[in-house]
C-alpha positions as CSV (number, residue, x, y, z in Angstrom):
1,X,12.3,180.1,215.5
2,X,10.9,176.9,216.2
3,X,6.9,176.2,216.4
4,X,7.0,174.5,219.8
5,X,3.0,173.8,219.1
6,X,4.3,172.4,216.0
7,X,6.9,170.1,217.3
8,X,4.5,168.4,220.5
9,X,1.9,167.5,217.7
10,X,4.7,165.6,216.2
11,X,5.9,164.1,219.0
12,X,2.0,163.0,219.8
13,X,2.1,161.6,216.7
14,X,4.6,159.1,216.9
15,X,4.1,158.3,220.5
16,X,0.8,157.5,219.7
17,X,1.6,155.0,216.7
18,X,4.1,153.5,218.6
19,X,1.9,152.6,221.1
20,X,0.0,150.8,218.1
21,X,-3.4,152.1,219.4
22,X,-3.1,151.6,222.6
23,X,-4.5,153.6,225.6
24,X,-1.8,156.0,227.4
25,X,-0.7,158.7,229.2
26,X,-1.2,162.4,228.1
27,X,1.8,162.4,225.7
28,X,2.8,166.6,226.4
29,X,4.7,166.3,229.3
30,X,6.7,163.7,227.3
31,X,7.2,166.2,224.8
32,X,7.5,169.3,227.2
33,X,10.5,167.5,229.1
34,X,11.9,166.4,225.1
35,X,11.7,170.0,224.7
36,X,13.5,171.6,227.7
37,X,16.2,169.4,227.2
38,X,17.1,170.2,223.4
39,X,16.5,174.1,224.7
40,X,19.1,173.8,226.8
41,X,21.5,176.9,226.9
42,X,24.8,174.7,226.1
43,X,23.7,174.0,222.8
44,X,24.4,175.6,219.6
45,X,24.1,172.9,216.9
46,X,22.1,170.5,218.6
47,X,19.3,172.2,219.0
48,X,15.8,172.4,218.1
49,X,16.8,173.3,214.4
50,X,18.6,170.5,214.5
51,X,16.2,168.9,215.7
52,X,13.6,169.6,213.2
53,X,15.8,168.9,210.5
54,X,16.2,165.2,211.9
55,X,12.3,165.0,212.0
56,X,11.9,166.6,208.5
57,X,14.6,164.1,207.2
58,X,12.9,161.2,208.6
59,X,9.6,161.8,207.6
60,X,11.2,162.0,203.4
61,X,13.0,158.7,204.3
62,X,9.9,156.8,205.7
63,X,9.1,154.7,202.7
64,X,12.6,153.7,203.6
65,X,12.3,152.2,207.1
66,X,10.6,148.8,208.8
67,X,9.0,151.2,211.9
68,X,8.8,154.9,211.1
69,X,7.3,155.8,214.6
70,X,9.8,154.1,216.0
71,X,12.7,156.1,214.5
72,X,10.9,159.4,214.8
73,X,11.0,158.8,218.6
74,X,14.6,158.1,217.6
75,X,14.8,161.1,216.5
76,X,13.8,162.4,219.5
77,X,15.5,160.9,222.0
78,X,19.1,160.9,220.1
79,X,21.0,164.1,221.5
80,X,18.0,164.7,224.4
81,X,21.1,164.2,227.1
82,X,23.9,166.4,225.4
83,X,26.8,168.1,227.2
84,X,29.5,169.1,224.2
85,X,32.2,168.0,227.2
86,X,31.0,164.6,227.9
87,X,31.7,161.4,225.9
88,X,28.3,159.3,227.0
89,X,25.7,161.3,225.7
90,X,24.3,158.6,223.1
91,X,24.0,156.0,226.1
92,X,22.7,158.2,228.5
93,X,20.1,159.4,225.8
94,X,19.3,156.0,225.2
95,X,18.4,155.2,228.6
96,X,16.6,157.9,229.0
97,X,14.4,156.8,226.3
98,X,14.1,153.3,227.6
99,X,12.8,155.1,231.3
100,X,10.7,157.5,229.4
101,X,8.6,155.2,227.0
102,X,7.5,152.4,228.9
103,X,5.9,155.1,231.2
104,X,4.2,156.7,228.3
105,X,2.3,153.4,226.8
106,X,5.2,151.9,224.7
107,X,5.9,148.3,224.1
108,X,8.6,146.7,225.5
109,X,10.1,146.1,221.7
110,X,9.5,149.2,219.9
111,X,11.0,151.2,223.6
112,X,14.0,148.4,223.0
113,X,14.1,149.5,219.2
114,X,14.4,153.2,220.3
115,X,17.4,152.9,222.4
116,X,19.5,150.3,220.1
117,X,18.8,153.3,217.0
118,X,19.9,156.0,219.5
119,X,22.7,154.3,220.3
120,X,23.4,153.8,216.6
121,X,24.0,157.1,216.4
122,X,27.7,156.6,218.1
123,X,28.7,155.2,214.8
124,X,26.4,156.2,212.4
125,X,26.8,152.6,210.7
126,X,24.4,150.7,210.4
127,X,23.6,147.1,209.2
128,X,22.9,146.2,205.7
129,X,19.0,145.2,206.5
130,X,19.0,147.8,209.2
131,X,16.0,149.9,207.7
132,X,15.2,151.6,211.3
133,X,19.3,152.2,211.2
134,X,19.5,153.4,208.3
135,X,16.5,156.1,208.1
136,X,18.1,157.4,211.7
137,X,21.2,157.5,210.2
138,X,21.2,159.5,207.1
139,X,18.5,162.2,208.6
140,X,21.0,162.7,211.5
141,X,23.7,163.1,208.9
142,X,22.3,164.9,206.1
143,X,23.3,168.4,207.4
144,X,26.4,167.2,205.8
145,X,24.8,167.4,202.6
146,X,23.9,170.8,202.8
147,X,25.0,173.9,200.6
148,X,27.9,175.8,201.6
149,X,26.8,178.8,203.1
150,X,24.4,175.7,205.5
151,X,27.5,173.9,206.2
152,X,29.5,176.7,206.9
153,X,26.6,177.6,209.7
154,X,26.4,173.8,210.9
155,X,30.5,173.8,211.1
156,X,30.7,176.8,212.9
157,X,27.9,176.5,215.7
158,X,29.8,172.7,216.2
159,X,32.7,174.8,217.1
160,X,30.7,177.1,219.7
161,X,29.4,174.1,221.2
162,X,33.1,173.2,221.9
163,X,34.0,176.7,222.9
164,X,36.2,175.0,226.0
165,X,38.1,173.3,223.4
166,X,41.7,174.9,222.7
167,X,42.0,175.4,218.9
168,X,44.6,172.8,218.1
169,X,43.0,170.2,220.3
170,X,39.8,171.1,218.5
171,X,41.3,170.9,215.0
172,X,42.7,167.4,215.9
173,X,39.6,166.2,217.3
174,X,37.7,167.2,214.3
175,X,40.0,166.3,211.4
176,X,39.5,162.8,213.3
177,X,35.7,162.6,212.6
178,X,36.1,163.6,209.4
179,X,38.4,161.0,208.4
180,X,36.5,158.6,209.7
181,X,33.0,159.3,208.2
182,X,35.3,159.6,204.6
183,X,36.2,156.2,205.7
184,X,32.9,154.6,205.3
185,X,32.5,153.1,202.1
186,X,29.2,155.0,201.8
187,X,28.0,158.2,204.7
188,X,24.6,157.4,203.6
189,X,22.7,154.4,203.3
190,X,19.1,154.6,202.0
191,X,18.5,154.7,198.3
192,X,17.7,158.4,198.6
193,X,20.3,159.6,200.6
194,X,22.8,157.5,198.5
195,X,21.6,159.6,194.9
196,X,20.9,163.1,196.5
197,X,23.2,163.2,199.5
198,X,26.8,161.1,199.0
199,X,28.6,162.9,196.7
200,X,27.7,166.6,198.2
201,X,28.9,165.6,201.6
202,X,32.2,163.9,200.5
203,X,32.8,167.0,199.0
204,X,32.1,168.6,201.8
205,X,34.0,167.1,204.0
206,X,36.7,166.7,202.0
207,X,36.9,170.5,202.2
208,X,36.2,171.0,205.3
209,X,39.3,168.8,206.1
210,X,41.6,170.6,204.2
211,X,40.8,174.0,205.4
212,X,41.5,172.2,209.1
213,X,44.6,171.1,207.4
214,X,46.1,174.3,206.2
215,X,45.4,176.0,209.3
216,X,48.1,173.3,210.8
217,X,50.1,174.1,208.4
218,X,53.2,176.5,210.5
219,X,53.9,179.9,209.4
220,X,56.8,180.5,207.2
């Protein structure tokens, strides 16, 4: 169960250094309206956990990145518009964002830095340089990473969130991703998530696309 208290303080937090000590507004309805959204009852993998585990992930890459506030509130905003059935969640998320922050004290640049890392997150590839990119990146993918019984759980609320999706189409769809994130010469970008994190989620995924393979494969 997530610590709601928990998770506002956080948001505070980064809201308030990206402001870079400046005055603003209250920063809990921010955080309430962050919160309905990722409570939302569609969701079954991008949820608070997930959430939380972005945040965590973050926060032990932040040696790592140019603006750490910055791509906490990233972190935030990346799947706050999220409806499994629709293709422009990352842009509308990003808009979202650049509505939200200026209204809650945040600079012009750092609300601009917010939205181009959200919409990262289409890709997941970022820049070499990228710091901001890269932090965002590898805490939003390092589920991938995770031990089997964790990425069985992750795989399997991904495919209630796409409970609409007929089995075949789904299978498709999915053996798609995960030829494309095998595709980049590395998932993970940061020093970090390149020793702890690369070679688990290859494997991973390289299993995960086999089992999605055999169950193509026709009866005899």
């Amino acid at each position: 169960m997530a610590d709601l208290d928990a998770l506002r303080d956080r948001f505070a937090r980064a809201l308030r250094g990206a402001r870079g000590g400046a005055a603003g507004p209250d920063p809990a309805p921010y955080a309430d309206n962050l919160l309905a959204r990722w409570r939302e009852p569609q969701r079954r993998y991008h949820t608070l956990a997930h959430l939380t585990a972005v945040l965590d992930h973050v926060d032990l890459l932040r040696e790592h990145a140019a603006d750490p506030d910055a791509v906490r509130l990233a972190a935030w905003f990346h799947d706050a518009v999220y409806l499994p059935e629709r293709s422009e969640n990352e842009e509308r998320s990003a808009r979202l964002a650049e509505r939200a922050l200026p209204e809650a004290g945040v600079p012009e640049a750092t609300t601009a830095e917010v939205a181009r890392l959200v919409r990262l997150t289409v890709s997941h590839d970022p820049a070499d340089g990228d710091r901001n990119g890269q932090v965002l990146c590898d805490a939003d993918l390092a589920v991938l990473a995770s031990p089997p019984s964790a990425y069985a759980a992750y795989t399997a609320a991904v495919r209630e969130e796409y409970h609409f999706v007929p089995n075949d189409a789904f299978r498709s769809g999915r053996a798609a991703v995960l030829r494309q994130l095998l595709a980049l010469p590395r998932l993970f970008r940061t020093p970090y998530g390149q020793r702890e994190w690369e070679a688990t989620a290859r494997y991973n995924l390289t299993a995960e696309l086999e089992m999605l393979s055999l169950d193509d494969t026709p009866a005899p």
